[in-house]
ROTIMAR-933974 format. One record per residue (C-alpha): residue in three letters; y negated, z negated, x. Coordinates in steps of 0.001 Angstrom, whole numbers, padded with zeros to 6 digits, always signed. Layout:
BEGIN
ALAYZX...
END
This chain:
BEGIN
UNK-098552-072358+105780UNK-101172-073058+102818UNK-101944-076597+103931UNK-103542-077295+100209UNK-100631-076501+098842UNK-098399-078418+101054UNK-100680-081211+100755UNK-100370-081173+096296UNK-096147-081940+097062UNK-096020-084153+099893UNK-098743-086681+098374UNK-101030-088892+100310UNK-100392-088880+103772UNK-099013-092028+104912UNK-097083-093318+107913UNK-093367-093568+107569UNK-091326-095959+109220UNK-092073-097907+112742UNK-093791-095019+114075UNK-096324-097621+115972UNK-093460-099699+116987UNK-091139-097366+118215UNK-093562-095720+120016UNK-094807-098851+122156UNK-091287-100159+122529UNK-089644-096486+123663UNK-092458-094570+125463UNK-094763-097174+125529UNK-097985-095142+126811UNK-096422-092118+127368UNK-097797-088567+126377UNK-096357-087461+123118UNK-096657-084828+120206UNK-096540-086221+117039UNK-096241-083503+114660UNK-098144-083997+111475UNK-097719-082762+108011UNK-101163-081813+107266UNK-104817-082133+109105UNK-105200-085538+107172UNK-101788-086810+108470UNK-102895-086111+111983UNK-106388-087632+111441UNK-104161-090929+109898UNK-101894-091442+112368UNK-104842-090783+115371UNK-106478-093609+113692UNK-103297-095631+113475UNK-103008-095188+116912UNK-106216-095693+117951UNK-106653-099389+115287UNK-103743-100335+117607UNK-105531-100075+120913UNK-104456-096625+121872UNK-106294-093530+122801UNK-105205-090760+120679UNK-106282-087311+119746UNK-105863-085076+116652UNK-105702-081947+118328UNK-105976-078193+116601UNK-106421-074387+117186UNK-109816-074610+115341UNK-111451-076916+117992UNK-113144-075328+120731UNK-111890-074650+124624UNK-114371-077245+125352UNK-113345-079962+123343UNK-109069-078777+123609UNK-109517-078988+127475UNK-111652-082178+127119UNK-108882-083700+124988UNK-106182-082480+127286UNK-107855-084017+130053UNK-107890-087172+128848UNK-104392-087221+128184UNK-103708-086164+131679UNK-105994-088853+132892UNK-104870-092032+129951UNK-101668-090572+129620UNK-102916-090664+125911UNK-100240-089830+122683UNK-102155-086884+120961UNK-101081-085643+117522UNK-100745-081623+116399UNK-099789-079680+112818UNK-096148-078552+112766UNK-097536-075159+112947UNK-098861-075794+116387UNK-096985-072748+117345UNK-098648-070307+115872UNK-102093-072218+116497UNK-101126-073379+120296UNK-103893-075761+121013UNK-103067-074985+124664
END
């Protein structure tokens, strides 16, 4: 997927809906994948999260082992909703 030009027709990233909402009133802490549209999506809605009081993650194949298994950790350990690219399976950040 050329990310640039998937980027040029879906616009500024944004967040749709009651993403926030819905997540606090349905899983409410819980570990989730929120797959993103694009690196800046992800780096939006980890932001979202985290403006709302969360700890959240914007996790991708080009971070290193170090920082992947750092970030998985603290999900484990937070139980932290952590975002990923829709491509995460060809890039499998685990």
């Amino acid at each position: 997927i050329d990310e640039k030009k998937q980027a040029e027709r879906l616009g500024e990233p944004q967040i749709v809906g009651e993403v926030l909402q819905t997540y606090e009133r349905v899983l409410n802490g819980l570990p989730t994948l929120f797959a993103c549209c694009s690196y800046s999506h992800a780096r939006k809605m980890r932001d979202e999260f985290r403006l709302n009081g969360w700890v959240a993650d914007h996790i991708h194949s080009g971070l290193s082992k170090d920082d992947r298994n750092a970030m998985l950790n603290r999900v484990k350990k937070y139980g932290s909703p952590f975002l990923v690219l829709p491509y995460f399976t060809n890039q499998a950040p685990f």
